[in-house]
N, C-alpha and C positions, 0 to 999 in steps of 0.2 A: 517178619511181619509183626506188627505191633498189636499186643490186644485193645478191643475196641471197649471205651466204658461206657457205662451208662451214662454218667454224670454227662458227656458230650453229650447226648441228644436230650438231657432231658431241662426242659425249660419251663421254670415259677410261672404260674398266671398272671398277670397284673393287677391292679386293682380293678381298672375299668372295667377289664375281664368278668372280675369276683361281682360286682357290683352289677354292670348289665345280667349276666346269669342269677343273683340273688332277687334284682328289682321281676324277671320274666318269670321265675319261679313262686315269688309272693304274688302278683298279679293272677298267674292261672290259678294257685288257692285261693283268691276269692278279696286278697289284700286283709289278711287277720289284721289286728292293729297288736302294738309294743313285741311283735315275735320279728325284729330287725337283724340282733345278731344269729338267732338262729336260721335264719334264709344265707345270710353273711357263711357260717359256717358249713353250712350244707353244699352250698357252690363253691366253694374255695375245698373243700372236699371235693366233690363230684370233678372239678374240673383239675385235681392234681391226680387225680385217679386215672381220668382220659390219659393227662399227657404222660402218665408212666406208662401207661400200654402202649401210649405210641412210641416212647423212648426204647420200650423193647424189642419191639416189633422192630427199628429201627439199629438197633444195637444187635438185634440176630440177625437180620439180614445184610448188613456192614461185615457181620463175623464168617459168612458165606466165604468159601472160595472162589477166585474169578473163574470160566465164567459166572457169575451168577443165574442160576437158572429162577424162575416163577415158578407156583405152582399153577394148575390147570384150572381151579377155580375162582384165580383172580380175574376182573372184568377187563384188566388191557390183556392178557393173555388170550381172553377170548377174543376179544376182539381182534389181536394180532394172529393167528389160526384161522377167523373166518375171512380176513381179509388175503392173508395170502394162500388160501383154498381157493378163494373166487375166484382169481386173477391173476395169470402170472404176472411182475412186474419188467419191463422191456431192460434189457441191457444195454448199455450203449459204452462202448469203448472208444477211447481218441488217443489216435497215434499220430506222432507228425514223422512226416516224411519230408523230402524234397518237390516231390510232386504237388501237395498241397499245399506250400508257400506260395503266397501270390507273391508273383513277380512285379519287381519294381518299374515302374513306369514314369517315363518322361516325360514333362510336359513343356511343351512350346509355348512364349511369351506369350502366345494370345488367350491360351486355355489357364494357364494360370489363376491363382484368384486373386484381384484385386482387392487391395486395403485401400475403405474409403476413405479413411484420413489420407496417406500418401497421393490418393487418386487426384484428391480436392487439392492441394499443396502444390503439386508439381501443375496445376494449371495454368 
């Protein structure tokens, strides 16, 4: 098994990125005027911060043995517990046999299907 790195999950924000999050952040303070790179810095912080938690979070659960389990307080896990608590879900197996072949059937020149180019052709 290979160890899992950080460096795979963890991915730079773009500018647009740094830029949407710095213009949303100077707006909700009120739009100071000439504090540009400091909003600039703050978001390009703030959001390499995010994606290093998410890179870890990502990088210890990759480093999980299979199967992987969840824990109980994630929201798909709850959600997967109350869904198969509620309801069992139906099994259904398919087997072929001989029996359940449909058998081939013959058809007589009249029940055939006609092709209507050949139909119109041969007239």
């Amino acid at each position: 098994m290979t160890a899992t790195k950080l460096a795979s999950f963890f991915q730079e924000p773009t500018r647009d990125e740094i830029a949407t999050k710095a213009f949303l952040t100077w707006e909700k303070d009120g739009r100071p005027a000439d504090r540009e790179m400091h909003y600039w810095l703050l978001a390009e912080t703030t959001l390499q911060e995010q994606r290093l938690a998410q890179a870890n979070a990502a990088a210890e659960h990759a480093a999980q043995p299979w199967p992987r389990r969840t824990t109980s307080s994630s929201p798909r896990a709850a959600k997967s517990t109350k869904s198969a608590t509620s309801a069992p879900q139906p099994t259904t197996t398919f087997t072929r046999s001989a029996a359940t072949k449909p058998a081939a059937v013959q058809m007589s020149g009249s029940a055939r299907p006609v092709n209507r180019v050949t139909a119109k052709t041969a007239r």
